[in-house]
Every structure is written in C-alpha cells, then in structure tokens.
KEKOL-635616 format. One line per field, with one value per residue (C-alpha): residue in three letters; x, y, z. Coordinates in steps of 0.001 Angstrom, whole numbers, plus 500000, padded with zeros to 6 digits. Example, Ala and Ser with C-alpha at 12.3 -4.5 7.8 and 13.67 -1.06 7.14 Angstrom:
2
marnu: Ala | Ser
u: 512300 | 513670
v: 495500 | 498940
w: 507800 | 507140
This chain:
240
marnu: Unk | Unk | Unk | Unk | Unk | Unk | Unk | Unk | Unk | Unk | Unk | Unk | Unk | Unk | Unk | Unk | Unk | Unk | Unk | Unk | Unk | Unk | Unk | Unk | Unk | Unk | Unk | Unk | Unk | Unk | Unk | Unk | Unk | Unk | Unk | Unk | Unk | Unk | Unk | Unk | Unk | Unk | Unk | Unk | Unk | Unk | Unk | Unk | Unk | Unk | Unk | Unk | Unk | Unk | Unk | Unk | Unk | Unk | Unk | Unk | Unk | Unk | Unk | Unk | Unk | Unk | Unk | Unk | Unk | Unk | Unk | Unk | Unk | Unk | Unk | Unk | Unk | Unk | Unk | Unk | Unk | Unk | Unk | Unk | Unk | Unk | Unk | Unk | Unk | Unk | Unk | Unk | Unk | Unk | Unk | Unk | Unk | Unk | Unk | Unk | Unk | Unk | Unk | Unk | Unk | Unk | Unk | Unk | Unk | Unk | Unk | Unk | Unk | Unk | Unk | Unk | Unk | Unk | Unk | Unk | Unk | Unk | Unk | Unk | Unk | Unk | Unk | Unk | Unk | Unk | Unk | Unk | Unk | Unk | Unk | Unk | Unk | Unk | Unk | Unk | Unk | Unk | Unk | Unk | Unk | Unk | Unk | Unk | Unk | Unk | Unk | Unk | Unk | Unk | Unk | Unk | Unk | Unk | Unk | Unk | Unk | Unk | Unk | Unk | Unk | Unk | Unk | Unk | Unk | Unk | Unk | Unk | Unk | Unk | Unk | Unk | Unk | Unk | Unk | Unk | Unk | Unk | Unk | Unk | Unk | Unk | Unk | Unk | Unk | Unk | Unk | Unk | Unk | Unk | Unk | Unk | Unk | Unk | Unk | Unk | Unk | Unk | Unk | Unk | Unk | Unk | Unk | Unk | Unk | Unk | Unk | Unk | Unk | Unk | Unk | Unk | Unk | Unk | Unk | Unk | Unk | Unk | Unk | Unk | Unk | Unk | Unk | Unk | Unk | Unk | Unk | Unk | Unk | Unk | Unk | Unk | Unk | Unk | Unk | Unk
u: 225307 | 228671 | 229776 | 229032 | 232059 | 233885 | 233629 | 236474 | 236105 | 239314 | 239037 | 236317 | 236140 | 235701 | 234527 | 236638 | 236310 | 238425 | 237490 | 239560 | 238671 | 236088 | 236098 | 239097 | 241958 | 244260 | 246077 | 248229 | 250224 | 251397 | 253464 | 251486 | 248968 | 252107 | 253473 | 249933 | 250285 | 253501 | 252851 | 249803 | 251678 | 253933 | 251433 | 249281 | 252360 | 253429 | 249647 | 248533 | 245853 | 245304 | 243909 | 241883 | 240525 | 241199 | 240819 | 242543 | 239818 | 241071 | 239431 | 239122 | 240181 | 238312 | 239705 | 238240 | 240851 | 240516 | 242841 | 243632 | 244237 | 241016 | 242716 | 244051 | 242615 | 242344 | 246087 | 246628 | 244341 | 245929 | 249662 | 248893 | 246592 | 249187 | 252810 | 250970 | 250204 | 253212 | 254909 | 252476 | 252827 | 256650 | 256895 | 254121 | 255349 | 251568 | 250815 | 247071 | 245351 | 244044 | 241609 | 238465 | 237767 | 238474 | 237616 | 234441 | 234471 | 231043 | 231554 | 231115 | 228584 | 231186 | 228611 | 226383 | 228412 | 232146 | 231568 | 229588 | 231754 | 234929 | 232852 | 231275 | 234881 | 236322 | 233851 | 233659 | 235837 | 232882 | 230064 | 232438 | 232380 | 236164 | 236498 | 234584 | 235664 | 237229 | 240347 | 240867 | 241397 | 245134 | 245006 | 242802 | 242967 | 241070 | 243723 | 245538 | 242219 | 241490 | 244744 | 246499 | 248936 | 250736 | 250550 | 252496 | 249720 | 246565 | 246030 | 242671 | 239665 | 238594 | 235436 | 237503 | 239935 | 236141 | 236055 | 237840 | 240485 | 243339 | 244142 | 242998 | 239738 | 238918 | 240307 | 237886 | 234882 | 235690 | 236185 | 232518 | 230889 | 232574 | 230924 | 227734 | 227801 | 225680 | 222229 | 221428 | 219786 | 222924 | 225099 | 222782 | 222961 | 226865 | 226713 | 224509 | 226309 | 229462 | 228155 | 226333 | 229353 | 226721 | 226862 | 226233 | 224664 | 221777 | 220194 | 222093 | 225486 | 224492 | 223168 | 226381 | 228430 | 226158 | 226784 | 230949 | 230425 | 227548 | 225820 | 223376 | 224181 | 221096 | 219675 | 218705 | 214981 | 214662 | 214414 | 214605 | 218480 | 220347 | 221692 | 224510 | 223791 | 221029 | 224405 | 225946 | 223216 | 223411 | 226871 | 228393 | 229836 | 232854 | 232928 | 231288
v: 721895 | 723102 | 721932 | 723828 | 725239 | 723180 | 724576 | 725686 | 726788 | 726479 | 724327 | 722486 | 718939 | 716707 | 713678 | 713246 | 710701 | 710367 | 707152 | 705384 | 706626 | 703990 | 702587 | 700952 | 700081 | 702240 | 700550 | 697605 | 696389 | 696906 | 699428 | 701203 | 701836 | 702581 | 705114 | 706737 | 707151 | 708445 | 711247 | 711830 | 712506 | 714760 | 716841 | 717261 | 718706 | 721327 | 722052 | 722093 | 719487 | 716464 | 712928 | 711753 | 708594 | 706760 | 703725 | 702760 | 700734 | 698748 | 701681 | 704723 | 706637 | 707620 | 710794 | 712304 | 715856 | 718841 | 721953 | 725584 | 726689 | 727857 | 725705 | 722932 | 719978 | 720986 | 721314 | 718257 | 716203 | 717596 | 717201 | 713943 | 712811 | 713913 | 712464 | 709086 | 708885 | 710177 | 706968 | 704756 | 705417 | 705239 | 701888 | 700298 | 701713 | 703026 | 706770 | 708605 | 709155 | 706947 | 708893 | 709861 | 714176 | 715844 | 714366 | 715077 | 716504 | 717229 | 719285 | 716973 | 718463 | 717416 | 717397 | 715001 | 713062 | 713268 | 709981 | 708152 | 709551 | 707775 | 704573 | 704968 | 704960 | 702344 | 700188 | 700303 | 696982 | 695459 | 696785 | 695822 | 692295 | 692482 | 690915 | 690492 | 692870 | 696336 | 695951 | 692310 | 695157 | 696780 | 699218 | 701610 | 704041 | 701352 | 699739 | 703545 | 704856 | 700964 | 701885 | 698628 | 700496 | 703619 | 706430 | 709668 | 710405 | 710281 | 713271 | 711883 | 714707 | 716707 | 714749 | 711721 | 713060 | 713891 | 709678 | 709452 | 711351 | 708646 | 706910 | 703365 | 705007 | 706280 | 703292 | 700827 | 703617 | 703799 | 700278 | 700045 | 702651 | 700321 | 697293 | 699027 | 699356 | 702509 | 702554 | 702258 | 705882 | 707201 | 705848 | 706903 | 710271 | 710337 | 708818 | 711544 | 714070 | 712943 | 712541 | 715900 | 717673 | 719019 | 719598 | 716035 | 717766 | 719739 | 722662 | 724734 | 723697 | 724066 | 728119 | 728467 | 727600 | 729610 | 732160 | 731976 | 731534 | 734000 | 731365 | 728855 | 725387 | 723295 | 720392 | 721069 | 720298 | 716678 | 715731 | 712761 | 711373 | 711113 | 707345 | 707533 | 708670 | 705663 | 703389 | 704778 | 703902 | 700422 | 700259 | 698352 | 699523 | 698037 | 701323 | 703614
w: 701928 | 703567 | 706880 | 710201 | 711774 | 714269 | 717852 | 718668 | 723038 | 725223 | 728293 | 726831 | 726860 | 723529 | 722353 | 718647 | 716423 | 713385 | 710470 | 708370 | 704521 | 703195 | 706461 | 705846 | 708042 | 709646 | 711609 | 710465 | 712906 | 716885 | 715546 | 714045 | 717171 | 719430 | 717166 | 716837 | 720520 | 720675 | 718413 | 720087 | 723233 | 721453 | 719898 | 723037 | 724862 | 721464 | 721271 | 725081 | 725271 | 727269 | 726583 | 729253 | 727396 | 724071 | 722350 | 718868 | 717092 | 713665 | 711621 | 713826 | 716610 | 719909 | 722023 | 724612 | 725097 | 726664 | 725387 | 727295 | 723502 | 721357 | 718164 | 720499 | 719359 | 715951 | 716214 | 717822 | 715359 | 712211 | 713426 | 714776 | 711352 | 708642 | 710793 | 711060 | 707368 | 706167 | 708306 | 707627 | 703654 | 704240 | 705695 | 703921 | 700450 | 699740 | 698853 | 699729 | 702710 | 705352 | 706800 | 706160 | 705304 | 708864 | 712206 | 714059 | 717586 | 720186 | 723551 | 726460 | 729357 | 732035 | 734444 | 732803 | 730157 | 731154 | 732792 | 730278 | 727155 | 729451 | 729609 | 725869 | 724305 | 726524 | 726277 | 722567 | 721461 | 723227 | 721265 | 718373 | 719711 | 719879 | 723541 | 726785 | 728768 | 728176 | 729477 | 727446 | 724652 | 724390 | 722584 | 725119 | 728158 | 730051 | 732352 | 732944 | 734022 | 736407 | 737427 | 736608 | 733927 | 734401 | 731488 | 730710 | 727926 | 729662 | 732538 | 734569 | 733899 | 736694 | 737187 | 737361 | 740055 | 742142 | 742040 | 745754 | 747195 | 746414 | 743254 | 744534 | 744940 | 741854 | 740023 | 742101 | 741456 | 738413 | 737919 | 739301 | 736588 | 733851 | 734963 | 734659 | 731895 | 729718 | 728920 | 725498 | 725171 | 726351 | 723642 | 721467 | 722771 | 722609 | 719469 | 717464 | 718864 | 717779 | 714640 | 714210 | 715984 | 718920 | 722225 | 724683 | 727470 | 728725 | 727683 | 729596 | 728349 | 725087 | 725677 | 727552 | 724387 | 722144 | 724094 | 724039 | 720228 | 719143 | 717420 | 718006 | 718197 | 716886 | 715121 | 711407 | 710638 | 710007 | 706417 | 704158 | 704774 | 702074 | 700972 | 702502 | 705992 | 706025 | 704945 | 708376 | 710669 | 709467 | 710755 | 713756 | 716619 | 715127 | 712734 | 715610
C-alpha cells in the first residue's frame, strides 16, 4: 500500500523522528552527535526552520521544528540526513545508508501537545533506561531549555516563551513540567501519531489542517497488522 503524503503546512509545528536502518546505530562517537548538530544548525538557517527540542538517541533522532517554508523541514531533514552520511561513511571507511527509508513527522496541536511533545523527547533517554534524570543525558535540548546551557540552535516555541515573562521563569516552570513527568496515555498518544504521521491534537486541529490541505487526515480502518508492525510495538523506548 503506498505511503500517505507527508504534510507539508508552513508555521506548523512537528514532532520528526528519523531511525537508524535495521535499528542500528547511527551515531558512533562524540563526534559524530556534535557534527549532526552542527549541520542541523546550518540547514535550519538555509531552509528557515527552527529546533525547539531534540535529543540524539544511539539509533535515532528526535526534532521537534517549526518552518515559515511549506518544504522546510523536509528540506532540512534531507540536507541534514544525506551530509551526515556522506561524513560518517568518509571517516568510518563504510559505504550505504544509515538511516532507515524517510523520516516520519506528526503536526503538534500547540495548544494541547507543544508541551508534552517538549517533555516526551527530552525525557526519552529515560524511558530508554539510559540515566535518571533528563538532563544526566548530553546529547539533548534539556539543559538549553532548564536554562543551565546556552544554544544558538534551539529558538524556545511560542508556548514556551508563555512559561513567565523572564528566562529564569520559564526555565524553573519548565523545569517543574519535566519533573512531572507525562502520563502514560499521552506518550502513547504522541507516540502513534508519530508513527502514523497524524495530527497530536484535538479534533479541531486536525479539521483545521484538512482544511489547509483539501484532504482528510484519518486513521485507516483497523485490520490485522502485518508482522512487522507487531515487531515494532514490542520495541523499547530505547528505539522509540
């Protein structure tokens, strides 16, 4: 069955995920998770998008961009997905890909989910069992968005800037939402739509976008999965 079409809406926020092919590694070394980010940067300033959350797991990637250009993120994704590669390959003296297909994306309801979708990507070296905490983890947006590190990559979302009118504010709010923690039906939530490339938010959000894309945007009837999407609900949250 062929793949929906991305959605594709300027000034949208979204959650992306892109997976290591076969689940395997794709990142090998310090360097290699600093130079992701540094072409990351690049490409969100040639392509007009900014990163207001990330974390860099062993296998995959966690984003969560907003873009004023209709094809941003693609953009962004694609530049940033073939320049690491091509450098990994180089230094590593391997050939083929290290990521799996194309990356999947899922409009964030920034009323409802901008918050949690921060927390849910953060917080994921925990779920993996990684560390304690989220900011024991280095390779994340956690400590820029605490505000104990400063970043020239990460631009704080709308919502986030709502936290308190100074930046001491919204890192000590924020800080507070983190300890929280999620509830378990809302990373399930962010998690199928991430997978299924839907909307994470309410009705309404979703009728607005079907609306700016003259399509609906809707579950397919359930059915018996096939093998290998059963595989991928067995997974950890080390792979999610």
């Amino acid at each position: 069955m062929p793949r929906p079409p991305r959605i594709s809406i300027p000034d949208t926020t979204f959650h992306v995920v892109q997976r290591g092919n076969n689940q395997a590694r794709t990142f090998f070394a310090d360097q290699d998770y600093a130079l992701y980010l540094a072409l990351l940067e690049y490409a969100c300033r040639r392509y007009q998008t900014q990163v207001h959350a990330y974390v860099l797991m062993t296998n995959h990637v966690h984003l969560l961009v907003t873009s004023s250009l209709p094809e941003g993120v693609s953009r962004t994704m694609q530049y940033v997905g073939s320049r690491y590669v091509a450098k990994v390959n180089l230094r590593l003296g391997r050939t083929g890909t290290l990521w799996e297909g194309r990356f999947r994306s899922s409009p964030v309801d920034t009323d409802r989910y901008l918050l949690a979708c921060y927390r849910y990507i953060e917080q994921n070296p925990v779920r993996a069992g990684m560390v304690r905490r989220p900011d024991d983890y280095t390779w994340s947006s956690v400590r820029i968005n605490c505000g104990t590190r400063s970043s020239s990559l990460v631009k704080p979302h709308p919502v986030f800037l709502a936290l308190g009118s100074t930046a001491r504010v919204r890192a000590a709010r924020y800080r507070q939402l983190l300890d929280e923690g999620l509830a378990q039906q809302t990373v399930d939530e962010i998690r199928n739509s991430v997978r299924s490339g839907l909307p994470a938010g309410s009705d309404e959000f979703r009728q607005s976008l079907e609306a700016s894309l003259n399509r609906p945007l809707c579950r397919r009837r359930p059915g018996r999965p096939r093998k290998e999407q059963k595989a991928a609900s067995r997974t950890s949250d080390l792979w999610e």
